[in-house]
N, C-alpha and C positions, 0 to 999 in steps of 0.2 A: 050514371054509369053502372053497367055490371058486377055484380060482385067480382071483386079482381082487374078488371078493366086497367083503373089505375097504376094499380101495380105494375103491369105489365108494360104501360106506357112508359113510367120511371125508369125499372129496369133496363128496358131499352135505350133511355137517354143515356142509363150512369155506367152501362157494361164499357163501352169504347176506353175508360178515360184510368190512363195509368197501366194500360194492358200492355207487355212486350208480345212486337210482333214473333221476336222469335224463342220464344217459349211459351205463348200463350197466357202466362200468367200475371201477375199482377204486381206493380212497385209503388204503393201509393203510400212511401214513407212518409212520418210526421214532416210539416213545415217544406216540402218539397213543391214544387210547382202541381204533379198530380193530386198532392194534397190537396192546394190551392184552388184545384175544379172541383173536388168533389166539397170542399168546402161552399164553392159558389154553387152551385147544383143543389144544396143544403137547405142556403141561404133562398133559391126562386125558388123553391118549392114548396118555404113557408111563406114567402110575400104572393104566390102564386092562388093560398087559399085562405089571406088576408089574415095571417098568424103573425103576432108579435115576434119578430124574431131579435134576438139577443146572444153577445159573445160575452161569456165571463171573463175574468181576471186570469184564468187560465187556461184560454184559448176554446174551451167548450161549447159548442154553438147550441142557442136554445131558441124554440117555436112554441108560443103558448097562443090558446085560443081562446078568442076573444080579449085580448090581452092583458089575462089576469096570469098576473103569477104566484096569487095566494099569499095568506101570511098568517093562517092560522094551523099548518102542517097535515093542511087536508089534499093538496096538490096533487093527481095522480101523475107521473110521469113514465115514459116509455122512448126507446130505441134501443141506439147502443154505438158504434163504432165504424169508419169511412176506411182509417189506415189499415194496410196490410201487413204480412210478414212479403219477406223477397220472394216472389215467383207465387204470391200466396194462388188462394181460389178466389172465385166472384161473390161468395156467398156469405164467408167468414166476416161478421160485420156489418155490412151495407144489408145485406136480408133483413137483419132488425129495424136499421133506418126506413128502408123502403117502404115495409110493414108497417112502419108504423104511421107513416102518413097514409096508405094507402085506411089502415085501421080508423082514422078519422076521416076520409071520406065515405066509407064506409056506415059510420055511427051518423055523419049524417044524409045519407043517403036513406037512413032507416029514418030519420025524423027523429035521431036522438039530442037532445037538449040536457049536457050535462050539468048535475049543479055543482060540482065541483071543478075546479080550476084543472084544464089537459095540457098535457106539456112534449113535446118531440124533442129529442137530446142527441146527438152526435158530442161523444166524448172525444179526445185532444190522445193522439198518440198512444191507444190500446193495446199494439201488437210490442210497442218496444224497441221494432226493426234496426230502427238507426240511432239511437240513443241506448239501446243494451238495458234498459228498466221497462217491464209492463206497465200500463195503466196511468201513463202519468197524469193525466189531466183527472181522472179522478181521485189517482192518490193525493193531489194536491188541493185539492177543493177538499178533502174527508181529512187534510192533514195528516196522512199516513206517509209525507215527502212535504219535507220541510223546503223552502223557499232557497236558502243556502246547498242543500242537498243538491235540488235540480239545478243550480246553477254550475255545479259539477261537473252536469253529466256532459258526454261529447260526444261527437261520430268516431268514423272509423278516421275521418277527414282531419280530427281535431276540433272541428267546429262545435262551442259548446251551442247548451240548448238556447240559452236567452238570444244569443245572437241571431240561430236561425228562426225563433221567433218576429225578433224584430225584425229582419232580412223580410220576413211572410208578413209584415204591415200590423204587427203585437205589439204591445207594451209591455216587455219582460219582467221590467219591474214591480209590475203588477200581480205577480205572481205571488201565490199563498194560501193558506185554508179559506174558505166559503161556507162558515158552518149558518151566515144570515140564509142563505140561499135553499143548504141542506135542508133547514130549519122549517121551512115550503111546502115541504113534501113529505107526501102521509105515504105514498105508496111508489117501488119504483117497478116495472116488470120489462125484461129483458127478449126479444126474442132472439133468438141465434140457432144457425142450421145444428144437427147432433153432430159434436165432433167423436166419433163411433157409429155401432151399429146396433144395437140395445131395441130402438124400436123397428130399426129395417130385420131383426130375427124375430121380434116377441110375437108371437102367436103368427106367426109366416104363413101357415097354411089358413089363414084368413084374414089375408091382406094386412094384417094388423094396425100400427097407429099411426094416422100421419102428425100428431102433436102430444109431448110430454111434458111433465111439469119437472122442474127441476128438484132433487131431495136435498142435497147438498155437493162442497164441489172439494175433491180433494187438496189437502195441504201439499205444497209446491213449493219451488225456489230454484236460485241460478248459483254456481259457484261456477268462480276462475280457474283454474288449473295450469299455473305456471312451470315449465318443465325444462329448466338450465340445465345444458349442454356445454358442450366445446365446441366450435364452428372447426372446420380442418377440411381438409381434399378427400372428396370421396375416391379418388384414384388412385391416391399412394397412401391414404391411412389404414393400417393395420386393425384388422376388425377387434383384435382384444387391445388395441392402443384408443377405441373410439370412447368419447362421452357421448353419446347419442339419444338427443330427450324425447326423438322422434320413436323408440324402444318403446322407452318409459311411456308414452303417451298410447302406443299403439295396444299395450298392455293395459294398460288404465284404462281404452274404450273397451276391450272383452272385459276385462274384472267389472266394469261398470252393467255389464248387461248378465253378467249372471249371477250377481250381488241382489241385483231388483230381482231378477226371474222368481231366486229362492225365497223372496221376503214377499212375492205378490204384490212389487212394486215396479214403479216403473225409472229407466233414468238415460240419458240419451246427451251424449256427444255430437250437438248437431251444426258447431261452429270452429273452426280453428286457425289460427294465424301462425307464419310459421316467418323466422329468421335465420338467415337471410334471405332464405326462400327461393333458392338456388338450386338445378337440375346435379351441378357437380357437385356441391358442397354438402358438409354434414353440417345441420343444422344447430345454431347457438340458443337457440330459444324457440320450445312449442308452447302457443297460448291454446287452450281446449276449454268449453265452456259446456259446464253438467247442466242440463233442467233433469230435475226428478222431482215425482209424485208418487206419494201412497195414503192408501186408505185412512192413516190417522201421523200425526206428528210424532210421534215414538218413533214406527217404522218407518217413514223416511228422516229423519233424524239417524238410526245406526246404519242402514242402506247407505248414507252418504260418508257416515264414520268409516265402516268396512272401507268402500271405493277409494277412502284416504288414507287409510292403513295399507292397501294394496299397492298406490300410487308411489306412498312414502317407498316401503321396500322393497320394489322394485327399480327406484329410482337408487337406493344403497348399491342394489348390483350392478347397474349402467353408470353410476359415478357421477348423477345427474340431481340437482337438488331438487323440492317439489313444493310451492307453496300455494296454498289453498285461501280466497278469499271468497266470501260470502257476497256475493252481490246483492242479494232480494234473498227477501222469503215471504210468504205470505200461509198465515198457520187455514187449518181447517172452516170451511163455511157450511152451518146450518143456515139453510134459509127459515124466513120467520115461517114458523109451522102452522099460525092459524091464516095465512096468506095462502100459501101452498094448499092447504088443505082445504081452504076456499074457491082457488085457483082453479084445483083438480076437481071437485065437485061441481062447480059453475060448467068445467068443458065434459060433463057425462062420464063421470070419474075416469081420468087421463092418468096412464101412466106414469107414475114417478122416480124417476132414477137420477143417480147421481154423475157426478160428471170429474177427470182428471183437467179439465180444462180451465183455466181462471180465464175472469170477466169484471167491467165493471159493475157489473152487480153483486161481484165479490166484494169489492173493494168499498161500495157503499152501504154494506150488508150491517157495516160494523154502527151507522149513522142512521139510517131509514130501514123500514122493513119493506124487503126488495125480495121481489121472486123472477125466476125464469121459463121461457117456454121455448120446447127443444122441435124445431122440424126436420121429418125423418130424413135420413141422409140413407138413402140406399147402397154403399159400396164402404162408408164408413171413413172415406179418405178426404182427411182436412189439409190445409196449409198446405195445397198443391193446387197446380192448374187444372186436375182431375176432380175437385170439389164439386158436387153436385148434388141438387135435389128437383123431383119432376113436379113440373109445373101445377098440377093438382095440388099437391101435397101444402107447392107456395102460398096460394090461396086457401087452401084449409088455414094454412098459419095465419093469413089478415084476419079471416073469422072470427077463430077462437082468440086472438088479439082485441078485435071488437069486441067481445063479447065481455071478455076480461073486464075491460075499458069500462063498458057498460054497465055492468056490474059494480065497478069500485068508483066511479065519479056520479053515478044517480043510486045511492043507496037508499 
């Protein structure tokens, strides 16, 4: 096949599956049935090029070739992620999968023969979507989410997570750290579209780069935002007789965007549930859920103090109480610097910039030395149906993936 050939063919199979027709975008929550195809799409694609393929204890689906899966922590491994956020893009995720089987057709299309053990990895529920935690299936292999913790977690449905494991044909129970596994693996590299524009500007008036190395990835996390009210009739309640949390919340999303502005950080109100949630009524209960990121854990640490200091006293003048719970956090990632720095050498010294985005290659950052490679995103706009990157750029990204590849499993 052509360079790229592949890829194109895959992407073609894996676009249809979990797309709404009326919005374009994409819902291929953990454990849901669209899960389920892109899980099996996963699966024939490494029995398709006679790759070992394997499900871990926590749902992780793995493709090794030739069917070594190492045991002396020399392992190269690569992909990334199938699940979406709601209405996500096509690219967020499945671009790294694609790539990276397309990346070993590639290596041997060159007549490459690695002597290190390869590995293709589709991680277990990345986005968070319907369970409200990033990353699970790798926080739980790396043990950064304890086996109790995720039996916790739930939908919006009530439905906790074991159950809808088992409902998708898992064994819940089976759930927990995998540090034999981690143990395998000497290298991990990530590809995933730029969530930004960094390389769709850097040197613009010549063409600049269609792939960068990742430097590291901003410190990040989720907080709850509960905002008690008094339910009552919006038609006869006297506006200075209201408790209104819906005030206090609406206040809380401005204090929250110009709390980051001033700090050069970022923090976004992108979720909210409201009681009773009634056209007439004033509401008894706003739930609002913070993601914020900045440059170092200091600064998003008082960015989120501020936003709950604003929260708090504003809620004294609405008569509305406000409690703050911490869902996730996940601190600062440097990737391993002599990787990176390999990485970006190997593709004709590639760009390196860092990133507000978390990824499993964060999460396994803290157990293996794990690097990323970012393809250009022209418009800069992720976790929409507007996600996009041109088709050149894709195939530059199998390349330098090969090339990677080939470099760290025939050293």
């Amino acid at each position: 096949m052509r360079p790229g050939a592949s890829f194109h063919q895959m992407w073609r199979e894996l676009l249809p599956v979990g797309r709404s027709a009326a919005t374009g975008g994409y819902r291929r929550h953990a454990w849901t049935g669209a899960d389920a195809e892109c899980r099996a799409w996963f699966r024939e694609q490494a029995e398709a090029r006679g790759l070992a393929y394997e499900t871990d204890r926590n749902g992780n689906q793995w493709a090794w070739l030739d069917g070594s899966a190492g045991a002396a922590g020399d392992a190269v491994v690569t992909g990334s992620h199938l699940d979406s956020v709601p209405d996500g893009g096509a690219f967020d995720g499945p671009l790294g999968v694609v790539s990276a089987f397309a990346a070993l057709d590639e290596l041997h299309g060159r007549g490459v023969r690695p002597d290190r053990p390869l590995a293709v990895v589709n991680f277990a529920d990345e986005e968070g979507a319907r369970f409200g935690l990033a990353c699970v299936g790798s926080r739980l292999a790396a043990g950064q989410l304890t086996a109790g913790q995720a039996r916790e977690l739930r939908d919006d449905d009530g439905v906790p997570l074991p159950r809808a494991m088992e409902r998708a044909g898992h064994d819940p129970d089976a759930i927990g750290p995998d540090p034999e596994r981690l143990a395998r693996i000497g290298a991990f590299v990530e590809l995933h579209i730029e969530q930004g524009r960094d390389l769709a500007v850097r040197d613009a008036p010549s063409g600049g780069n269609a792939v960068g190395v990742a430097s590291a990835i901003w410190p990040h996390g989720r907080w709850r935002f509960d905002f008690h009210g008094e339910a009552n009739h919006a038609g006869t309640t006297r506006l200075e007789d209201r408790r209104d949390p819906m005030l206090t919340y609406a206040n809380t999303v401005l204090a929250a965007r110009k709390k980051a502005r001033l700090a050069g950080a970022l923090a976004t109100f992108g979720k909210v549930a409201v009681e009773p949630n009634g056209v007439n009524a004033i509401a008894s209960l706003v739930r609002g859920w913070l993601d914020s990121r900045a440059p170092d854990e200091e600064t998003l640490a008082a960015v989120v103090a501020e936003i709950e200091r604003s929260a708090a006293e504003r809620g004294a003048r609405d008569g509305v109480r406000v409690d703050v719970t911490r869902e996730s956090a996940t601190p600062v990632v440097e990737f391993a610097h002599g990787l990176r720095d390999r990485i970006a050498a190997r593709l004709g010294g590639a760009p390196v910039l860092p990133t507000g985005a978390g990824h499993d290659a964060g999460i396994l950052s803290a157990e293996v030395p794990t690097a990323m490679l970012f393809v250009r995103n022209p418009t800069g706009v992720s976790h929409s149906p507007a996600e996009s990157a041109e088709e050149d750029d894709c195939v530059a990204g199998v390349r330098a993936l090969a090339d990677v590849l080939e470099d760290l499993a025939c050293p």
